[in-house]
N, C-alpha and C positions, 0 to 999 in steps of 0.2 A: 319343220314349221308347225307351229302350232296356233288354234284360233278356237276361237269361244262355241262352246255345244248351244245351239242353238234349238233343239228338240222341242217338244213341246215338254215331253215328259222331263230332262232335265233341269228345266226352269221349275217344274209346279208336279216333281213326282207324285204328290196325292190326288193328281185330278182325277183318277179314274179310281176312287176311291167308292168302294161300294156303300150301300144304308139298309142294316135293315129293321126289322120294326117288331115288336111284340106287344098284343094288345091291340086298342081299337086302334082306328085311324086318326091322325092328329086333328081333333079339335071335334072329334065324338068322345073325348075324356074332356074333363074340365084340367085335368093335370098331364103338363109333358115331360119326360126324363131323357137327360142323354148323357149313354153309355161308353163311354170310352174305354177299350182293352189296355191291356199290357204288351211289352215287347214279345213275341213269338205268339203271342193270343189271338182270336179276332174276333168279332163283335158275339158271330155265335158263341163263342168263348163267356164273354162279360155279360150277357143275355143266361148265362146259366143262374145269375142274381136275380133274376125278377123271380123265381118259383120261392127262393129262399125269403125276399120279402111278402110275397105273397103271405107265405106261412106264418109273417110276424107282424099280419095285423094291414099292409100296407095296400089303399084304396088302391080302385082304376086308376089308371092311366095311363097312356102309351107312351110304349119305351121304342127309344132310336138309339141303333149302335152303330157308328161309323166304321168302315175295316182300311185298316193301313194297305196300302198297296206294299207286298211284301210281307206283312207281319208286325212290320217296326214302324213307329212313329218318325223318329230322327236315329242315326247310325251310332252315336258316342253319348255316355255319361249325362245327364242333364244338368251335372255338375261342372262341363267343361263350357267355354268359352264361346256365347251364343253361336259365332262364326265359324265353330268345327262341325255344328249339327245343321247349317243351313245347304241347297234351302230347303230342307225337309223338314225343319222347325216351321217357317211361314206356311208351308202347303198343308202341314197338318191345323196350324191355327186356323186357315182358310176353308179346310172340310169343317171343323165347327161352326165357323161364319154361317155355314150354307146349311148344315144340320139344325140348328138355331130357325137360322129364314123360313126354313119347314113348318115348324110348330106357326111362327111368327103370322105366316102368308094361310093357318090354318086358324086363325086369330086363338093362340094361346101365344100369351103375350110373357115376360120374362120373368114377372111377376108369380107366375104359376108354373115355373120353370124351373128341376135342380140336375145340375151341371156335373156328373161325377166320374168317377173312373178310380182305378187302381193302379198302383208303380207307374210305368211311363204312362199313362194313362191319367192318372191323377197328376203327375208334374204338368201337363197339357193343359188339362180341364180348369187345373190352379191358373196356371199362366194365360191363357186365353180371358181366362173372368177376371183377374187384374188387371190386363192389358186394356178390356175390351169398358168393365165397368158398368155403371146400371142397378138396379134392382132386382133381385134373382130369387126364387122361391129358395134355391140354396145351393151352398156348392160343398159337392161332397169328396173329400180328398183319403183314399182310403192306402195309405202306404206313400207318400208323393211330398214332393215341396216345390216352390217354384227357382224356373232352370235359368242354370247362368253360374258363371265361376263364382257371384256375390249376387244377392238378393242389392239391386241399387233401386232405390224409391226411384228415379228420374225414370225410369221404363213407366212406372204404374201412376198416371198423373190423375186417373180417374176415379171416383169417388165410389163407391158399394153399401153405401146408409142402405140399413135396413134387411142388409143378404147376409143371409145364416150361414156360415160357414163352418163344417168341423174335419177334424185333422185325426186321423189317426193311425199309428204307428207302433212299430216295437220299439224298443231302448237299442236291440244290437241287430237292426235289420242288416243284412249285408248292401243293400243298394243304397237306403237312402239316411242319412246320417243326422241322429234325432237332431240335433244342433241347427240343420236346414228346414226342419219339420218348426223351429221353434222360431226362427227367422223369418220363415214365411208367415208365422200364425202374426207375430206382427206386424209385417206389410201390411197384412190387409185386416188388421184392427186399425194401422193407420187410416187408411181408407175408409172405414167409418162402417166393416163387417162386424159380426156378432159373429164372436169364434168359439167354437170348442177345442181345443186338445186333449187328444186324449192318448198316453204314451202306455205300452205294454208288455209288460217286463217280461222279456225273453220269448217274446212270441217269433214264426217263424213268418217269414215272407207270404202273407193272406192274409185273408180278410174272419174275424173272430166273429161270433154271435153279437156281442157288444156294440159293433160296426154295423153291423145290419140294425138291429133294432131300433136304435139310433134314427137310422135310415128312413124306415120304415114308419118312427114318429114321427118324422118330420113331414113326410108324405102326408099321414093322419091329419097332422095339425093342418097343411095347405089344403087339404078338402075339406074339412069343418070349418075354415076361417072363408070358403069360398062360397 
């Protein structure tokens, strides 16, 4: 006989998902960043990017990095079938919710907010800011595209005027397949995003100078426009 796991943890595996923080405290920076790892990463992992922005120019701000319970965002492919990675796909959107709420309930509002992450990380960071919508100081996708066997507008009904988005990527990553990197950049042009791509030939699965700096302007630009 079999019957449905009722656990707490099987419903909402990320709930006991840790945060942690470099930099001031949220809303003693005028600027908030949140850091999402990759699969087998964790937040201290993606927190080793703030020294490297630091060095390229990139103002205060406090940075939050969410840690997957495990390691792993969702179990399969972000290219498979929403309903093979649940529910560890909604638990992980819903630790963003709450990481978000942080800054928000420190009155840094999403406007002075950029949203990023790498490989599974950046597929999350993409997918949560299309899902979720709004205005966003920026969303940074460094290796990522958004998840699901097809990019279907009908998920993303909500609007992003005004949120800088950029995309960047090899040509022959092993993970994520520039074709979905290109599909996503127009999602969320639909959507009314300011997009970069930026594709790079034969690079290996990381994150290049090019990608930071980037970064790192974008930062610049939201504390001089603040």
């Amino acid at each position: 006989m079999s019957g449905i796991d009722l656990r707490p943890e099987a419903r909402d595996p990320h709930a006991g998902a840790g945060l942690l923080r470099d930099g001031p405290a949220p809303g003693e920076a005028s600027l908030g960043v949140v850091l999402v790892h990759g699969r087998g990463d964790s937040a201290a992992g993606i927190l080793g990017l703030v020294d490297a922005l630091r060095e390229r120019g990139a103002p205060d701000a406090t940075y939050l990095a969410p840690d997957a319970v495990g390691n792993v965002w969702y179990p399969e492919s972000f290219l498979q079938p929403l309903e093979r990675n649940q529910p560890h796909l909604d638990s992980a959107l819903a630790v963003l919710d709450r990481t978000v709420q942080v800054f928000e309930d420190a009155g840094v509002y999403r406007e002075r907010l950029v949203i990023a992450g790498f490989s599974q990380g950046a597929c999350l960071a993409l997918e949560w800011a299309a899902r979720r919508g709004g205005v966003f100081g920026g969303v940074v996708a460094l290796s990522g595209g958004l998840i699901g066997s097809e990019v279907d507008p009908a998920r993303y009904p909500n609007r992003l005027d005004d949120t800088v988005v950029f995309f960047g990527c090899s040509d022959i990553d092993p993970h994520i397949p520039e074709t979905r990197v290109h599909a996503s950049a127009r999602q969320l042009q639909a959507q009314g995003a300011a997009v970069t791509s930026r594709i790079y030939p034969g690079m290996p699965h990381t994150v290049n100078d090019d990608e930071l700096r980037w970064f790192a302007d974008r930062l610049a630009q939201l504390h001089h426009a603040g």
